[in-house]
VOGU-3710 file (C-alpha; in Angstrom, 3 decimals, decimal comma):
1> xxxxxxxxxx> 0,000/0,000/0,000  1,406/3,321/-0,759  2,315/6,315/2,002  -0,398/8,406/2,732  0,916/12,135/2,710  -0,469/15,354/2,616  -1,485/18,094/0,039  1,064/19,925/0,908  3,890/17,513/1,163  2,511/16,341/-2,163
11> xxxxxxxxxx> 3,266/20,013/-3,452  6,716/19,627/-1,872  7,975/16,702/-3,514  6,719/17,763/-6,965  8,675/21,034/-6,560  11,818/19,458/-5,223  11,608/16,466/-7,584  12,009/18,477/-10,319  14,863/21,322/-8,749  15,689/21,879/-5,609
21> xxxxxxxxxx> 16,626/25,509/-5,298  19,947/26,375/-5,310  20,094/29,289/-3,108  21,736/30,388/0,141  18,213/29,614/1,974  16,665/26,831/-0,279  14,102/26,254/2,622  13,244/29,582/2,860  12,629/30,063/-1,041  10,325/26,747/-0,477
31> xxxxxxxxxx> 8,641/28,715/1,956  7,465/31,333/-0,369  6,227/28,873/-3,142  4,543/26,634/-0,407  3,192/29,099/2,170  4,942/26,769/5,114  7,184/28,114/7,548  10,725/27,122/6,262  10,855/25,234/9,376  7,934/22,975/8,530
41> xxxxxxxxxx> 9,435/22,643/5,092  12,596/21,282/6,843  10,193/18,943/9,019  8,333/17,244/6,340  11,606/16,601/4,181  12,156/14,828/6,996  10,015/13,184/7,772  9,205/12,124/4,049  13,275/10,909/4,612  12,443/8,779/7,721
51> xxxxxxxxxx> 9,742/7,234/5,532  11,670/6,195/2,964  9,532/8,421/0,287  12,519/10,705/-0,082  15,555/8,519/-1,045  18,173/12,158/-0,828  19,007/15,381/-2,622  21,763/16,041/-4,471  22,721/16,902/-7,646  22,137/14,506/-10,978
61> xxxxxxxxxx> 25,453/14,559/-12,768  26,323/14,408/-16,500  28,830/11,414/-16,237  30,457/12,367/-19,510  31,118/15,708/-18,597  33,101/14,311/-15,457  35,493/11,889/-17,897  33,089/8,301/-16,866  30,941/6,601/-19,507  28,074/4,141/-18,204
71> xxxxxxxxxx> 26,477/1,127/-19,423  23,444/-0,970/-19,170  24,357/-4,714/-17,544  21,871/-7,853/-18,296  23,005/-10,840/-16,427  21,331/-14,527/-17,221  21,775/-15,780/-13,308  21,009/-19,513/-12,105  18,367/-19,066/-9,096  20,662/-21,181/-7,232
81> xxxxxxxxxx> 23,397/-18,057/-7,793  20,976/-14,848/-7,954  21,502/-13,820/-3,736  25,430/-14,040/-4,385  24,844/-11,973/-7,474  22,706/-9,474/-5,856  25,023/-8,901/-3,080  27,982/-8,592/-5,071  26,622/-6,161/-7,859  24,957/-4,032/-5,199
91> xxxxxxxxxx> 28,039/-3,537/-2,917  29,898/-2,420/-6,362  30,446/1,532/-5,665  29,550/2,313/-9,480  26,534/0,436/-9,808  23,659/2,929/-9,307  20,538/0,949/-10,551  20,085/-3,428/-10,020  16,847/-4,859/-10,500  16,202/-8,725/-10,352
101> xxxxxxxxxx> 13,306/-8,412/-13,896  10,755/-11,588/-14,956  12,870/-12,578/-17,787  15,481/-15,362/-18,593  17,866/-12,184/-18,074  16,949/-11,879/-14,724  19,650/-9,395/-13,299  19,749/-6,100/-14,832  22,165/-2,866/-13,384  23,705/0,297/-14,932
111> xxxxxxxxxx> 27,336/0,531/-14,260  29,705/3,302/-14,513  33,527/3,845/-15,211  35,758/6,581/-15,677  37,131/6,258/-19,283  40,767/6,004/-18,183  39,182/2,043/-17,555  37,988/-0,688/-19,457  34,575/-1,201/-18,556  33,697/-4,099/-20,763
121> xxxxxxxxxx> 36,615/-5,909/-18,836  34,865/-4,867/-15,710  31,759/-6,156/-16,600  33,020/-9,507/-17,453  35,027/-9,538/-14,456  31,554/-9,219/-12,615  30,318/-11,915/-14,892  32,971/-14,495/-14,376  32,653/-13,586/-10,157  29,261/-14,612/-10,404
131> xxxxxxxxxx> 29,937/-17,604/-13,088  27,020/-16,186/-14,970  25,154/-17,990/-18,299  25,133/-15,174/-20,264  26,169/-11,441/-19,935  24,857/-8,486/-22,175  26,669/-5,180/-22,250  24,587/-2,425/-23,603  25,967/1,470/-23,350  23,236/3,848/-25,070
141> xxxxxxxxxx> 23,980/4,835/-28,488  21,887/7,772/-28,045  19,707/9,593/-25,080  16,104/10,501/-26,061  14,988/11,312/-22,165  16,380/10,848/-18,580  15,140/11,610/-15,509  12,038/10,427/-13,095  9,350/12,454/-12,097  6,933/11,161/-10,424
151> xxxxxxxxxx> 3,215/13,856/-10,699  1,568/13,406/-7,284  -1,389/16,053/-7,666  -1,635/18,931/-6,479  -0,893/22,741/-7,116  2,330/22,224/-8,327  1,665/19,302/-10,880  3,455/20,352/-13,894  5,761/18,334/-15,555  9,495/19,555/-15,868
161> xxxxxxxxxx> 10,698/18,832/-19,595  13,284/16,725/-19,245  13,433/16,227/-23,115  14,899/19,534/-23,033  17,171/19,209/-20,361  18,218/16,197/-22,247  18,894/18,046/-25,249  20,380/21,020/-23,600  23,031/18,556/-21,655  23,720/16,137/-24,691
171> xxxxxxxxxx> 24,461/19,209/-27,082  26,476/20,702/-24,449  28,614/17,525/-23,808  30,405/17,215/-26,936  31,817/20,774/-25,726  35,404/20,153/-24,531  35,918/22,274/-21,743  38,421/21,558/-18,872  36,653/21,351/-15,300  38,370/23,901/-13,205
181> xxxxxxxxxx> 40,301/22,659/-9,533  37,571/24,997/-8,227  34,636/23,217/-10,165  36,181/19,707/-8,964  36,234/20,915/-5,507  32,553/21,494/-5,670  31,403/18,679/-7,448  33,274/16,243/-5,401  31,403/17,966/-2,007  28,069/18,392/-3,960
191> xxxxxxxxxx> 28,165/14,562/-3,985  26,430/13,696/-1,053  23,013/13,571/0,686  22,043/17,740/1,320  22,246/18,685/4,817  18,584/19,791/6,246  19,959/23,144/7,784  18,625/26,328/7,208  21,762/27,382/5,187  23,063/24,125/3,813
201> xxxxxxxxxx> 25,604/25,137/1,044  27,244/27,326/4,527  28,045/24,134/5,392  29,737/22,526/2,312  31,535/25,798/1,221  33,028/26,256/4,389  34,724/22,396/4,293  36,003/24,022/0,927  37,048/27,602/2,218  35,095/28,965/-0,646
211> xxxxxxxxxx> 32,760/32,276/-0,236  29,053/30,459/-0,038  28,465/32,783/-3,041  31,285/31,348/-5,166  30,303/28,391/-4,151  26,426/28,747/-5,444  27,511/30,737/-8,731  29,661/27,569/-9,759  26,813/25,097/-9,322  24,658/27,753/-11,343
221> xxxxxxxxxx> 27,495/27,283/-13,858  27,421/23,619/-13,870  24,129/23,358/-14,917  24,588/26,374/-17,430  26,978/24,062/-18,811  25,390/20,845/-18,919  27,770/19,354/-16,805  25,306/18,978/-14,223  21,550/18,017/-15,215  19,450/19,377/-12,395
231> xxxxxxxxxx> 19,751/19,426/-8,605  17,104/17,504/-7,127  15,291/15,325/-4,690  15,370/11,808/-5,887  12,163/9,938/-4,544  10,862/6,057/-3,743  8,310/5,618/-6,710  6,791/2,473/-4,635  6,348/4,252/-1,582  4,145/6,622/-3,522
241> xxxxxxxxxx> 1,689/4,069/-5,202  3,785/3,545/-8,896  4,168/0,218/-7,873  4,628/-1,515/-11,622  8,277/-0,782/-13,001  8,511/-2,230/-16,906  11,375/-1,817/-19,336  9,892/-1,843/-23,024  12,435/-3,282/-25,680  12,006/-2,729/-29,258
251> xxxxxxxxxx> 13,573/-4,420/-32,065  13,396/-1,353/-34,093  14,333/-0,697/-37,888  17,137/2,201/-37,443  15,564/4,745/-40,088  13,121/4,985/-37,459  14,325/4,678/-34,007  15,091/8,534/-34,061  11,435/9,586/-34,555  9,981/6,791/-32,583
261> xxxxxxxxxx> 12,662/7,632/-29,532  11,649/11,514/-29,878  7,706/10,614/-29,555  7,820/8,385/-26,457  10,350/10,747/-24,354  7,215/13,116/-24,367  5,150/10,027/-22,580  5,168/11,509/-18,728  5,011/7,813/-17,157  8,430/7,241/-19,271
271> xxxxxxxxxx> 11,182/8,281/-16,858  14,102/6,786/-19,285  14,349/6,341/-23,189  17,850/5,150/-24,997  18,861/3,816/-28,222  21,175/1,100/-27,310  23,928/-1,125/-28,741  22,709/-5,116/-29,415  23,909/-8,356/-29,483  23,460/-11,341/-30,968
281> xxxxxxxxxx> 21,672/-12,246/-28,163  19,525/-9,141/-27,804  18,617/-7,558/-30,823  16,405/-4,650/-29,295  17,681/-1,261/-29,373  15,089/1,222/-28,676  14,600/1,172/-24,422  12,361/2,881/-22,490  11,412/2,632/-18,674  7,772/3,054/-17,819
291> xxxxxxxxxx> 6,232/3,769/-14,341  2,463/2,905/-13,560  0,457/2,106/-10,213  -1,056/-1,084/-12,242  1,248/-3,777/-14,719  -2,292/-3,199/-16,816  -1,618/0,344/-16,802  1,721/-0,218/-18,324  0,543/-2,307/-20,626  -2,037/0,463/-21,596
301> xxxxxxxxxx> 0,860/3,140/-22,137  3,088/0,306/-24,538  -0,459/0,329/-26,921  -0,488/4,468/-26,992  3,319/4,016/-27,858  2,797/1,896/-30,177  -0,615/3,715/-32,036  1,419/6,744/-31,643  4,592/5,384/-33,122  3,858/2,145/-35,467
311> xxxxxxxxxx> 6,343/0,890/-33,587  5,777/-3,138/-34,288  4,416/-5,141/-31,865  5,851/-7,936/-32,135  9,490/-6,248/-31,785  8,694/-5,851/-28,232  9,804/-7,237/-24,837  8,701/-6,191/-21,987  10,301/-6,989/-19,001  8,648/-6,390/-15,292
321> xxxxxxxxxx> 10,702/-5,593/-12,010  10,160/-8,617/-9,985  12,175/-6,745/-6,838  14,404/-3,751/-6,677  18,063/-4,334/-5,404  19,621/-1,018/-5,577  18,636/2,584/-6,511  21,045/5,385/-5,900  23,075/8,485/-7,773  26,648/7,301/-8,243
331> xxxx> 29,412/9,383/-6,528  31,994/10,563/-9,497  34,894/11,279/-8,081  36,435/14,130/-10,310
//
């Protein structure tokens, strides 16, 4: 059963799931879109933590930008071998995402690497630890949308375009631009869970010695630049009632992946939509992560994908959660 919450703390978490201001007094900015004492604001963050609804806040990092590239991991696991598995991809420090799916591929995790390393070899290092069947490596070929949002109602129920943000980040990225000591310095302490204190980024520019305004004016400059995506709360979808997690796979003709990828990004239950590399063991390459309360509902959104797209249905896979293993923002270290 999902968390019951509030009006207003529905409000909150659409605001902060989307950008959390990045201002000297964040709470008290959250105060004049929410009409709650700052205070308040502080208390039902967290208490929304100590539920579990709010998983942290922190920024959402263009890996790219920071010198790492990232791939998608499918792992054909013997039941007899999945808990090892589990435990060993989950304890990895660059695995972000694991879910155990209802599919002969049963183990399924994004992994990141910085590109000074071979990250095929580290993925069949991982592979040959767990004495896996089969192992698919899958980096995205192309980005059509990133980033979950999760509409709870409410006043503040608009949807942030992350097709933009996508575009505005990707276009960005093939700019080569050295990150400054200074930037480093802030995106290494940006990297972790924001303190709930009236003036937060006090805190983390004074472990840097940096004037809090400095400090501020270079995370504005990060996201100017692409380099980082958005600051933001990142939530527990299941707490909240979107219970049903499916990853659509299309075996898709390639003079018409582009147009197909564009249309479903602009789906608001898809959180995630890549063009991938295949294999000759998985020849789908258009992906896309949907997020529903029902597994009918999903079902409902793949037929509007498809009437929308003429995307063939019998290119498709789709591939249920069965039980989520890990879900958190990788720390880059930079």
């Amino acid at each position: 059963m999902p968390i019951k919450i509030d009006n207003v703390d529905k409000n909150l978490l659409n605001i902060i799931q989307a950008e959390f201001p990045l201002s000297r007094e964040p709470f008290a900015a959250l105060e004049l879109r929410l009409s709650v004492n700052r205070n308040e604001v502080i208390q039902r963050i967290e208490s929304l933590k100590s539920r579990g609804i709010i998983r942290l806040i922190g920024p959402v990092f263009n890996p790219r930008r920071l010198g790492y590239r990232t791939t998608l991991v499918a792992m054909k696991v013997p039941v007899e071998r999945l808990d090892k598995a589990k435990q060993i991809v989950s304890t990895h420090p660059m695995v972000s995402h694991c879910y155990e799916r209802d599919h002969d591929f049963n183990l399924w995790f994004t992994l990141a690497m910085p590109v000074t390393e071979d990250i095929e070899s580290e993925v069949h290092k991982l592979g040959s630890k767990i004495k896996v069947e089969e192992i698919l490596n899958l980096p995205a070929v192309r980005i059509f949308k990133i980033g979950a949002y999760f509409n709870l109602g409410g006043s503040y129920a608009s949807m942030p375009n992350m097709v933009d943000m996508v575009t505005h980040s990707n276009r960005l990225s093939n700019i080569d631009s050295e990150i400054s000591p200074t930037d480093r310095a802030v995106i290494n302490e940006l990297q972790q869970d924001l303190p709930l204190n009236e003036k937060p980024f006090d805190l983390m520019s004074a472990r840097l010695s940096i004037d809090v305004d400095k400090f501020l004016s270079r995370c504005q400059a990060l996201l100017q630049c692409g380099i980082m995506r958005r600051f933001s709360a990142a939530v527990n979808h299941s707490k909240l009632g979107f219970t049903a997690n499916a990853m659509a796979c299309w075996d898709t003709p390639t003079d018409i992946i582009e147009a197909a990828g564009n249309k479903i990004a602009k789906f608001p239950e898809i959180s995630h939509c890549y063009e991938r590399q295949t294999s000759h063991l998985w020849p789908y390459n258009l992906f896309a992560m949907i997020h529903a309360v029902t597994k009918e509902t999903c079902r409902a959104i793949v037929d509007r994908i498809h009437s929308e797209t003429g995307l063939d249905k019998n290119g498709l896979v789709l591939l249920f959660s069965t039980k989520e293993i890990k879900k958190t923002r990788v720390r880059y270290t930079v």
